[in-house]
N, C-alpha and C positions, 0 to 999 in steps of 0.2 A: 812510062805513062803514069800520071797521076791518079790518085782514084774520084770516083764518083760518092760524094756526101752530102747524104740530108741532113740539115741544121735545122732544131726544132728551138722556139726561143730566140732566131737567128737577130731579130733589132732591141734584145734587150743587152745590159751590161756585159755580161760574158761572153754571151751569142755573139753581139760583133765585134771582140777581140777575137774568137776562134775561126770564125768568117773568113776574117782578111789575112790572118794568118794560113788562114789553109789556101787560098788564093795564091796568096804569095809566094808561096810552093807551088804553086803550078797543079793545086786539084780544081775539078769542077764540084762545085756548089750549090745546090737548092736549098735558100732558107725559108721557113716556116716561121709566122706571128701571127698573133691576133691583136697587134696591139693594142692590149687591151688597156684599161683605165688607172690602174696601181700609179702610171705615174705621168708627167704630161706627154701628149701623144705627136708634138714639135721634136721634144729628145729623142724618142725613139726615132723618129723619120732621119733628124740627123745622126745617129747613128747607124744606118744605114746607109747616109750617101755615101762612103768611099767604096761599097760593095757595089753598089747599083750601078758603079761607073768602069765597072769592072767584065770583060768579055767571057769570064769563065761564070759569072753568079745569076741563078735567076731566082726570082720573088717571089713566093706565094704567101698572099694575105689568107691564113686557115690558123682555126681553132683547133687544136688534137680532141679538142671532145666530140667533133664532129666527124665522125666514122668513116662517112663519103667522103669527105675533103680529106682528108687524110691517105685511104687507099688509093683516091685519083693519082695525087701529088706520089706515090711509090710506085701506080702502074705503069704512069707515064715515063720512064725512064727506071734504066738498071743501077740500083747503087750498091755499092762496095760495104756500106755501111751509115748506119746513123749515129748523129750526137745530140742525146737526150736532151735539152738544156730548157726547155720551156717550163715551169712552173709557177704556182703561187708561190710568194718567197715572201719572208721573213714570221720570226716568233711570236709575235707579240700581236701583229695582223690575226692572225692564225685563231687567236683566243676568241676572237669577234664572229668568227666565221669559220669556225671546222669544217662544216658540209659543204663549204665551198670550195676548199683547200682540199676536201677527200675529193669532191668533182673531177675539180682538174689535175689534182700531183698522183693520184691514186686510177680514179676511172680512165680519165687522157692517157698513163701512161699503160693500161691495159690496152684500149683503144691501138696504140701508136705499135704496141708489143705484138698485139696478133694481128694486125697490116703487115706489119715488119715478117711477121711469119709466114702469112702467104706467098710473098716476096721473095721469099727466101735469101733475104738480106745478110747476109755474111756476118756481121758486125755491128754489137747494138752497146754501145757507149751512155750509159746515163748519171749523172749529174746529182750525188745525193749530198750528204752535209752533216760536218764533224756530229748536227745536234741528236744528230742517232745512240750518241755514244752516252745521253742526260746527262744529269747532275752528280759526274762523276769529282770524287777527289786527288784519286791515284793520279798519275802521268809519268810519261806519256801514256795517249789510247794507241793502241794495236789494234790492227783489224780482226784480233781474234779476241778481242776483250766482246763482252757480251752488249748487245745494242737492244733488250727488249724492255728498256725502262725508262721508256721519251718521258719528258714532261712539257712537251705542249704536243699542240695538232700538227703543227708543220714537221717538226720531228719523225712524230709517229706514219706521216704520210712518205717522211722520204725513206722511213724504214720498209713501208710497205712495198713501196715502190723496187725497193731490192731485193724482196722477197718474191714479189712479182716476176721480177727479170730473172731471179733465178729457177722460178717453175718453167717459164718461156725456155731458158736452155735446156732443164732436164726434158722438155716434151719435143723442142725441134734441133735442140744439138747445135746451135747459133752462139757465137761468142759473145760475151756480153762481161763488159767490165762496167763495174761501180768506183765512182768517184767522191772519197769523201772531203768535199772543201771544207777547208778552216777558214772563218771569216775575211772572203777575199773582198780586198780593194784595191782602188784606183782609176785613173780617168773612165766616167760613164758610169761612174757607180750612180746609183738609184739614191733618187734625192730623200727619201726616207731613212738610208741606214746611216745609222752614228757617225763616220767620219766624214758625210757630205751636208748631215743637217749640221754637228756641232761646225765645222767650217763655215758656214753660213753665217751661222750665230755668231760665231767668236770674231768674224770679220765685219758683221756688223755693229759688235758692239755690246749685244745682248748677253742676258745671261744663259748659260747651260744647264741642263738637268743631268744630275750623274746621281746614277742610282744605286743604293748600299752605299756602303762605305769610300768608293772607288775604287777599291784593293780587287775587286774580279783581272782575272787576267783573259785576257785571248792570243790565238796565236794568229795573227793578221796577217795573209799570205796576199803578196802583190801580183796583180790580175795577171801578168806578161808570164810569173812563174805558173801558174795555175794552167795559162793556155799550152803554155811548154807540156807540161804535163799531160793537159788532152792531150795531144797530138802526141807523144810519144806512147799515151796506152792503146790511142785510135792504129796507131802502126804496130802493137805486140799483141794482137788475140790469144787468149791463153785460155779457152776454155770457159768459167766461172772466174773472174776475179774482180776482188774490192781492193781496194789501193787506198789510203791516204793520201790527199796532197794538201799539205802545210808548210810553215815557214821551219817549223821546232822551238822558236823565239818566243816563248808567251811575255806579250807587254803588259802592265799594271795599266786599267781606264785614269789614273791620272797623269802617267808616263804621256798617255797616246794626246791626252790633252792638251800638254804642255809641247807638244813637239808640234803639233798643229796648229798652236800660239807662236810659235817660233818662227815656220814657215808663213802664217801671215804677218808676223811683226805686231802680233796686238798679245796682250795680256786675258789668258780666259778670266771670265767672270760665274764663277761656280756657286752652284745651288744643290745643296745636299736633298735627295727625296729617297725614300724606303725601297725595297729590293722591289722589285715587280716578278710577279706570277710569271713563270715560262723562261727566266733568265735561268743560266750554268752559270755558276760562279767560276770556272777554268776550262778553257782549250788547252792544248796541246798534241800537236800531233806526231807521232812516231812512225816514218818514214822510210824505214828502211830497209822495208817488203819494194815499196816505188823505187826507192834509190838502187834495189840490187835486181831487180827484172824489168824497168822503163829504163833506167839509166839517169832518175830525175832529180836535180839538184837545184834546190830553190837559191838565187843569187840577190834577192832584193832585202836590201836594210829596212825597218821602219822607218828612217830619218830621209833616206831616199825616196821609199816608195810614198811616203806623203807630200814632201820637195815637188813631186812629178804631178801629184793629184792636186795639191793647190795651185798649182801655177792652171790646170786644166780648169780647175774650178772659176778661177780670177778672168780669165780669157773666156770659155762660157756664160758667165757676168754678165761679160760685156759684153760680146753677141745677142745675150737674151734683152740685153738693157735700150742695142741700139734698134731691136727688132719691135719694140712698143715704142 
């Protein structure tokens, strides 16, 4: 038998890679959206239809800030477990709007944490991000290196957030692993972050903004390895545990440039601008806590995992092009 899982976040970019993957396997699914405004709300609907068309998934349009809609969506049916994945996302947003980003990555996920608790839901999987670990220089980060020196609000919110999930286990004894992503991408990435806006740009033609010097590195983990990942720490409750999951590859912002010049066949056209507030100059993740109790082995190159996203990008195009 399969299990029974709530997906929170379920029509955003990760949410429906984790969706159809757990489908696909043969569990039943409840996902959770508010699709909310961050980005156009046609993408989200399409990412969702291969779920919708599916006999094991059903929908519920609900905000986790909303208490009622939340406990319904847990009363109404037994689940085995949730996967946290609904938040405000990204760094730079974040600076514009704290108290927004505390609302929902912070409040929602108390909300979502003591639902989950009456419930007595087995298994609480939530979704946090390498930027817990700041403006670090050392690498690799380890999960036991120190994370209490965010520098932006989003940060500091998905820190919170794990610190949250871990009082919810010491008070109801619920498993609860944290996931720290390293800048994932690929098809369905969110048309605001760096490698789906610079793809835009570089295939139109324009020029790009790369900020500092270029030399920041990231470790850019491709979405298919990331869901691997759910799904193998969603199958090993251990109690309390945070995991990394990253590629270990960190690329140089003008490596990632040029390879995204390569897969559209155009030449970037670069525009030097000053470091921005709330950026890390380096990812890197150290993996080897995931790789030796999940079993998880990231298998996507940069040069592949972008190969796969531009071509997504190019055929999205043009679906959006033929649809106006």
């Amino acid at each position: 038998m399969g299990k029974k899982v709530l997906v929170t976040g379920a029509a955003g970019f990760i949410g429906s890679h984790v969706v159809e993957a757990l489908l696909a396997r043969g569990d039943q699914v409840v996902g959770i959206d508010n699709l909310d405004l961050s980005y156009p709300t046609p993408l989200k609907r399409r990412n969702l239809e291969a779920a919708l068309a599916h006999p094991g998934y059903r929908w519920v349009e609900c905000d986790i800030r909303e208490a009622s809609g939340v406990e319904l969506a847990l009363r109404q049916e037994s689940f085995d477990a949730i996967i946290h994945l609904a938040a405000r996302a990204g760094v730079r947003p974040s600076l514009l709007d704290p108290a927004g980003y505390c609302d929902t990555n912070v409040r929602g996920t108390a909300l979502l944490l003591n639902a989950a608790g009456k419930e007595k839901v087995g298994h609480f999987v939530f979704a946090s991000s390498s930027s817990v670990y700041g403006a670090r220089a050392r690498a690799p980060f380890r999960e036991d290196d120190g994370a209490d020196d965010p520098v932006s609000p989003y940060a500091a919110t998905k820190r919170a957030g794990e610190l949250m999930a871990r009082t919810f286990h010491l008070l109801h004894g619920t498993s609860v692993t944290c996931l720290r992503f390293f800048t994932v991408y690929g098809p369905r990435q969110r048309p605001d972050m760096a490698i789906h806006r610079f793809s835009r740009l570089i295939d139109e033609g324009r020029p790009i903004e790369v900020y500092g010097n270029g030399r920041s590195r990231r470790d850019y983990t491709f979405v298919d390895d990331v869901v691997d990942g759910v799904l193998r720490a969603l199958d090993r409750p251990r109690g309390y545990r945070i995991y990394n999951l990253g590629s270990t590859h960190t690329v140089p912002l003008l490596q990632l440039v040029d390879v995204i010049g390569a897969c559209l066949n155009q030449a970037p056209r670069i525009v030097n601008r000053p470091d921005q507030p709330g950026d890390v100059p380096l990812t890197c993740a150290d993996i080897s806590l995931a790789r030796s109790e999940l079993g998880y082995e990231p298998r996507t190159r940069i040069e592949d995992g972008i190969a796969q996203f531009t071509a997504w990008y190019r055929e999205e195009s043009a679906c959006l092009s033929h649809a106006h």
